[in-house]
C-alpha positions as CSV (number, residue, x, y, z in Angstrom):
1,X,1.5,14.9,137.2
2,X,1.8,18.3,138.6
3,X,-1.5,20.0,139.5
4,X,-2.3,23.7,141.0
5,X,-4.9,24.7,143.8
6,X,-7.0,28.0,144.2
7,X,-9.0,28.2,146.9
8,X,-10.9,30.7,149.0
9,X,-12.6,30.4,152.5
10,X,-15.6,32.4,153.7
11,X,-17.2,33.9,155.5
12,X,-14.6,36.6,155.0
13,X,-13.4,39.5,157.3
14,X,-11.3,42.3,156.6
15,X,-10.3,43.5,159.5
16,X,-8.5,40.3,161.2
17,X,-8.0,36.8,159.5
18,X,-10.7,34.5,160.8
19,X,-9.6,31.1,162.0
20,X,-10.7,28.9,159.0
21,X,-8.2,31.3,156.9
22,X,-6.0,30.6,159.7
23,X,-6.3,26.9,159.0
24,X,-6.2,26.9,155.8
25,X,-2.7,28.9,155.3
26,X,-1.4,26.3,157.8
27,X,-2.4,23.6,156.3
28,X,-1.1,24.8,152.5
29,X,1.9,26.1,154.5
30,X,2.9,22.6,156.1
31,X,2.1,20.7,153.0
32,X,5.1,19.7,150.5
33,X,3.9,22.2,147.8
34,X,5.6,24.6,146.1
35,X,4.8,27.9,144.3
36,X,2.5,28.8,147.1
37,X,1.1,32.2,147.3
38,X,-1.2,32.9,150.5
39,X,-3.0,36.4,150.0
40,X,-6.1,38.1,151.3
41,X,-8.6,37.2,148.8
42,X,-7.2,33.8,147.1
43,X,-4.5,31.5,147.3
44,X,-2.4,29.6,145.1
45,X,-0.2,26.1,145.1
46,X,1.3,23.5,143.1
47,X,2.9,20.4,143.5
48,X,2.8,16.4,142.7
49,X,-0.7,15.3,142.0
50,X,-0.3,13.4,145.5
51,X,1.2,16.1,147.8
52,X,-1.7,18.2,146.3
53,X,-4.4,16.2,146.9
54,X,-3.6,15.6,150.1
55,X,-3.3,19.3,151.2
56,X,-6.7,20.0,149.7
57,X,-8.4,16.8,151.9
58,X,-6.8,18.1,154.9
59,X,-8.0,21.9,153.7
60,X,-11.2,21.3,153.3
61,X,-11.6,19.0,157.0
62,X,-9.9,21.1,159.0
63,X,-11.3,24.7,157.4
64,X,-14.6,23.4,157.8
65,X,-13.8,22.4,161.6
66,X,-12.6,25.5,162.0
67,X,-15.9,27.5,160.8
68,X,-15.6,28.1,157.2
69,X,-19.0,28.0,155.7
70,X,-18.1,28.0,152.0
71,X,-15.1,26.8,150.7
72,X,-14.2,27.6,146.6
73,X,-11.5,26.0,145.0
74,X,-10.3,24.9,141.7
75,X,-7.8,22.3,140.9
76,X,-6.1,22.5,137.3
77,X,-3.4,20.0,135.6
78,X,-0.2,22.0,135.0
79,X,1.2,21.2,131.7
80,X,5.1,21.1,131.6
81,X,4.8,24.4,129.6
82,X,2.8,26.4,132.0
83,X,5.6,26.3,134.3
């Protein structure tokens, strides 16, 4: 099963990346996803169910370490036609 992960951190700041966001692109960054989009106001990924679900565990423990105060994210099944 392939799955897909959007996910915001907060609080946000416009003018320089704060560390959680930091985190958070590191940690989506070192995982073995593909398809991964890292932009100001949302990021993307997909990958096997496994290699996903493990980047979002680590994702959520180390934003939250690192000061993130509300975490959004979504986690969809990717049909072999959504591709």
């Amino acid at each position: 099963m392939r799955l897909k992960v959007e996910f915001t951190t907060e609080p946000f700041d416009l003018d320089e990346a704060p560390a959680h966001a930091v985190v958070a692109r590191e940690v989506i960054e070192a995982a073995e996803l593909d398809a991964v989009d890292v932009g100001p106001f949302g990021n993307t990924a997909e990958g096997d169910a496994d290699a996903v679900l493990t980047a979002v565990d680590a994702l959520l423990r180390r934003s939250l370490t690192a000061g993130a105060t509300r975490i959004s994210l979504q986690v969809n099944v990717v049909e072999e036609g959504d591709r």
